[in-house]
N, C-alpha and C positions, 0 to 999 in steps of 0.2 A: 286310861293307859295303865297296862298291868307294869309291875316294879319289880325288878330281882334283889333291890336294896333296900337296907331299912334307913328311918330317917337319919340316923349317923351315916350312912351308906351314901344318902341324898346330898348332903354338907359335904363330905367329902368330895363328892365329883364335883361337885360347883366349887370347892375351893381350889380342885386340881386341876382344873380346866382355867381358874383363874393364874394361878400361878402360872399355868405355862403358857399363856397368851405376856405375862409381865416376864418371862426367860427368854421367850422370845423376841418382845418389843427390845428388850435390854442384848439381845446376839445382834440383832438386825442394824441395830443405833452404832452411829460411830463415838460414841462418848467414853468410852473407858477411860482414855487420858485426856487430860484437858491442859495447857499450856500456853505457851508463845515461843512465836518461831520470827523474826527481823519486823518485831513489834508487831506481829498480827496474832490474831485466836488460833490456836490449832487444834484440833482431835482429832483421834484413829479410835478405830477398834480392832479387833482381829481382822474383818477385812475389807472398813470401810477405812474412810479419811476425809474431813473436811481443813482448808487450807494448806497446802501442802508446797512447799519449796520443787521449784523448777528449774533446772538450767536451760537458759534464752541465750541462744547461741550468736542471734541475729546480735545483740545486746554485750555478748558475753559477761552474765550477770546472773546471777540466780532473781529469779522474780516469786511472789507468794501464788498459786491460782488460788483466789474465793472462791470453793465451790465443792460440794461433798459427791464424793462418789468412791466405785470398787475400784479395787487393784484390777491392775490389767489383766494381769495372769494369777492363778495363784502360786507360782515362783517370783509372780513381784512383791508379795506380801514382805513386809522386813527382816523375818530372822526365822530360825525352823521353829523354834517353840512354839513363835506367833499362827505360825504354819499348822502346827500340832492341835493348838487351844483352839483352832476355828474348828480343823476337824472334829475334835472329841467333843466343844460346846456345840454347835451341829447338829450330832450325834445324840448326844443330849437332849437337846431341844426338841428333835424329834421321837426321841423316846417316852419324854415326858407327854406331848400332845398326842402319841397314841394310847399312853394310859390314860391320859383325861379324858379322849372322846370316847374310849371304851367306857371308859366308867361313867359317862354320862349318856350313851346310849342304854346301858345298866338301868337308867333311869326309866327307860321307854321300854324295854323287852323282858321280858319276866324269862327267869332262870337263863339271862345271858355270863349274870357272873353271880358264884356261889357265896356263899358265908368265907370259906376257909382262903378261896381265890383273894377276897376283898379285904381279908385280915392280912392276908401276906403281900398284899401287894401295898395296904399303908403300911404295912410295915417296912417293907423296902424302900418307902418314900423319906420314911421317919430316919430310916439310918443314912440315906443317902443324903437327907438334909444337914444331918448332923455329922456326917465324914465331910461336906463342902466348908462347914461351920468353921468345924475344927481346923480347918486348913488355913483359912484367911484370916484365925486368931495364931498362928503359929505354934498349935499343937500339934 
């Protein structure tokens, strides 16, 4: 199999291809918040939810349902931000997995991506990681 990357080249698409399989397990998973809701577990994510308060009308009572799944719509999601963060992580997520399988088909095709391509594009992984860093230290 001829290579367009050298072994730094090789590490790096296996680690970006790693990472964006674990961005995305972590968009997909409803776990961002974990809590309790009329003594039961609850979590959401952007646009999952497992345990979730229901009004039972037949009852008139709010009841918990056990059971993880999407929002109806995505105007049922909770609030615009939440709205916004599924978009843009999404987005994300998907950007990220087109850079890793590019750069790991790099692996298999010779001069599919250059020296200066493969420098600038860690490189925009490195600041990208490190502007999400900074954000969730309150920098």
């Amino acid at each position: 199999m001829a290579s367009s990357l050298t072994c730094a080249g090789v590490v790096w698409a296996f680690l970006s291809f790693l990472c964006a399989a674990a961005s995305c397990v972590g968009f997909f998973m409803p776990y961002w918040l974990l809590g309790s809701q009329l003594e039961k577990s609850v979590s959401f994510g952007t646009f999952r939810r497992c345990s979730y308060p229901v009004r039972d009308e037949s009852r008139q009572m709010t009841v918990m349902v056990e059971q993880c799944g999407r929002y109806a719509s995505f105007q049922a999601i909770p609030s615009a931000e939440w709205r916004i963060c599924t978009v843009v992580t999404g987005l994300g997520c998907g950007l990220l997995l087109l850079v890793a399988l590019t750069a790991l088909m790099g692996c298999c095709v010779s001069e599919l991506i250059s020296r200066t391509v493969g420098r600038v594009a860690g490189g925009i992984q490195f600041l990208g990681g490190k502007c999400s860093c900074g954000q969730g230290m309150g920098m």
